[in-house]
N, C-alpha and C positions, 0 to 999 in steps of 0.2 A: 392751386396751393391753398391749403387750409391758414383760419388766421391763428391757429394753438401752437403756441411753441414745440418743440418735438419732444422736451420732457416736459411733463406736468407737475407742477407747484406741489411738492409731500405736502405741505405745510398750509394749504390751501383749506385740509377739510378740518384742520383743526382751529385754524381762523373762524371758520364757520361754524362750527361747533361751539365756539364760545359766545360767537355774538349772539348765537341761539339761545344761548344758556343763560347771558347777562341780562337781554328784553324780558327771557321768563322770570329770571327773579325780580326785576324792578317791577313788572305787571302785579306780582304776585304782593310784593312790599306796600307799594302802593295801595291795594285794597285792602290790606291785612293791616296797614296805620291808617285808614279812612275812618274805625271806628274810635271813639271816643276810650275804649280800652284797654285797646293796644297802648294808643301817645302814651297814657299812666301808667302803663306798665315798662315802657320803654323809658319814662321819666324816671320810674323808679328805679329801674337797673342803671342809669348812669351816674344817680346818685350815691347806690349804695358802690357801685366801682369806685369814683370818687373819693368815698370814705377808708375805703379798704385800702386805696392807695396812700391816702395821706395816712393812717395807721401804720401802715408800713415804712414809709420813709418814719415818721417817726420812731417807731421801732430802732431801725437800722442806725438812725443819728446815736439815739440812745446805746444801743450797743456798741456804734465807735467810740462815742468820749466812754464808756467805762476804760476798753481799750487803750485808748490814749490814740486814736488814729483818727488825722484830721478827713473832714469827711468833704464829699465833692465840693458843697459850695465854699468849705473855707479855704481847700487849695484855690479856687477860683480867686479867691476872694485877694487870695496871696499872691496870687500870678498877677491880678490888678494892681497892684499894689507896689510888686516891682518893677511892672513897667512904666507906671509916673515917677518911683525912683532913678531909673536908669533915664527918660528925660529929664528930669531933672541936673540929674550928672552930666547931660551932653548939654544942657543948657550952660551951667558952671565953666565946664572943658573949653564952651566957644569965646564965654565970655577972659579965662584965663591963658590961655592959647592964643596969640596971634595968628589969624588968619593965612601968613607968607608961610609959617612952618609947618600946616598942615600935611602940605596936597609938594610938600616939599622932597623927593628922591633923593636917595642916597646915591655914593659916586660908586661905581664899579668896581667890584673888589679885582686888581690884572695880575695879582700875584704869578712872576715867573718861573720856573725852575733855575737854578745858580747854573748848570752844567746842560750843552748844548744837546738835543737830543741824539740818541743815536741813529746811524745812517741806515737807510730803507735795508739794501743788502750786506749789513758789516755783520758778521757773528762775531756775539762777544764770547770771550774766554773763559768758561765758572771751574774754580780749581776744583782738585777731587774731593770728596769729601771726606777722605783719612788725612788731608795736610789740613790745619788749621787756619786760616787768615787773621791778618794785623784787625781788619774789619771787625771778625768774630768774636776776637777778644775784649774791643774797645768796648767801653760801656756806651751805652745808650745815650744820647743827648737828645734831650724833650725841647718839641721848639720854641720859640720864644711863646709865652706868655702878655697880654695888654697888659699896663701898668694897674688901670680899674681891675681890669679880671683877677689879676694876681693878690691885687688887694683886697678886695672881695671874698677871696677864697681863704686868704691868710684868716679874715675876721671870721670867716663864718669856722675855720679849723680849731684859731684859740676859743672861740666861745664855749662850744663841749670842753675844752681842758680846765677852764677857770674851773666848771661847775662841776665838773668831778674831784679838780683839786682840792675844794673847802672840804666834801666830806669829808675824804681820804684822811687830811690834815688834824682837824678835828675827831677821829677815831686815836690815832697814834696819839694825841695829845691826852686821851682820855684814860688808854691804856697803860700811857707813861706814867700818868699820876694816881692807877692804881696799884703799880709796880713798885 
């Protein structure tokens, strides 16, 4: 038995290929910045990159604030800013908050139905649908409502009436006294 597996590695001669490729260039690097000319001229292109880059970002700052469009570092800056807000506010919460009503569970809502289900095998009766039911007539009944909720809904419902009713009122009153 040979010790090569019985398929051979695709991926093998391009491993090799590369690491042949990588020594030649680092050989190649290597002598080619041993001169005194190259480093200066390698100083000098990182400097001028450098410069072009901060030209550019500033450019681009510039052209946001004409905009009006906040630029990377002042959302950063903004997202810092809210998150020592929000500790702060959880700092506040723990000192206002007692401790017991945190981590405290509410009780189980077991709401049952009034009327016993019906039986596994009982079919129930549905009249035809050209006779009417007492059911189909009766008006709707909405179920009960919390006393908060109802109240709540009440203030949030007068509030648009108030504010429609001064104009309203004030129109007719202006039209009355030019009639």
């Amino acid at each position: 038995m040979s010790s090569s597996p019985a398929f051979p590695d695709p991926m093998q001669f391009w491993r090799d290929a590369l690491t042949k490729f990588e020594n030649e260039v680092n050989s190649l690097a290597n002598s080619a910045l041993k001169s005194p000319d190259a480093a200066r001229n390698a100083q000098t292109l990182s400097s001028v990159a450098l410069s072009l880059q901060q030209f550019s970002d500033k450019a681009m700052s510039d052209h946001l604030r004409r905009l009006n469009i906040p630029s990377r570092k002042e959302v950063m800056d903004l997202g810092d800013a809210l998150t020592r807000l929000e500790s702060k506010i959880d700092q506040i919460l723990t000192h206002l908050i007692p401790p017991s009503d945190l981590g405290t569970p509410r009780p189980a809502r077991t709401r049952r139905p009034t009327s016993p289900p019906p039986e596994a095998g009982a079919v129930q009766a549905v009249p035809p649908p050209s006779e009417p039911t007492e059911a189909a007539n009766a008006p709707a009944e909405a179920a009960p409502v919390p006393t908060r909720a109802r109240e709540a809904a009440e203030t949030v419902r007068a509030k648009p009436r108030a504010a429609k009713a001064a104009p309203t009122e004030g129109r007719r009153s202006a039209r009355a006294s030019k009639g």
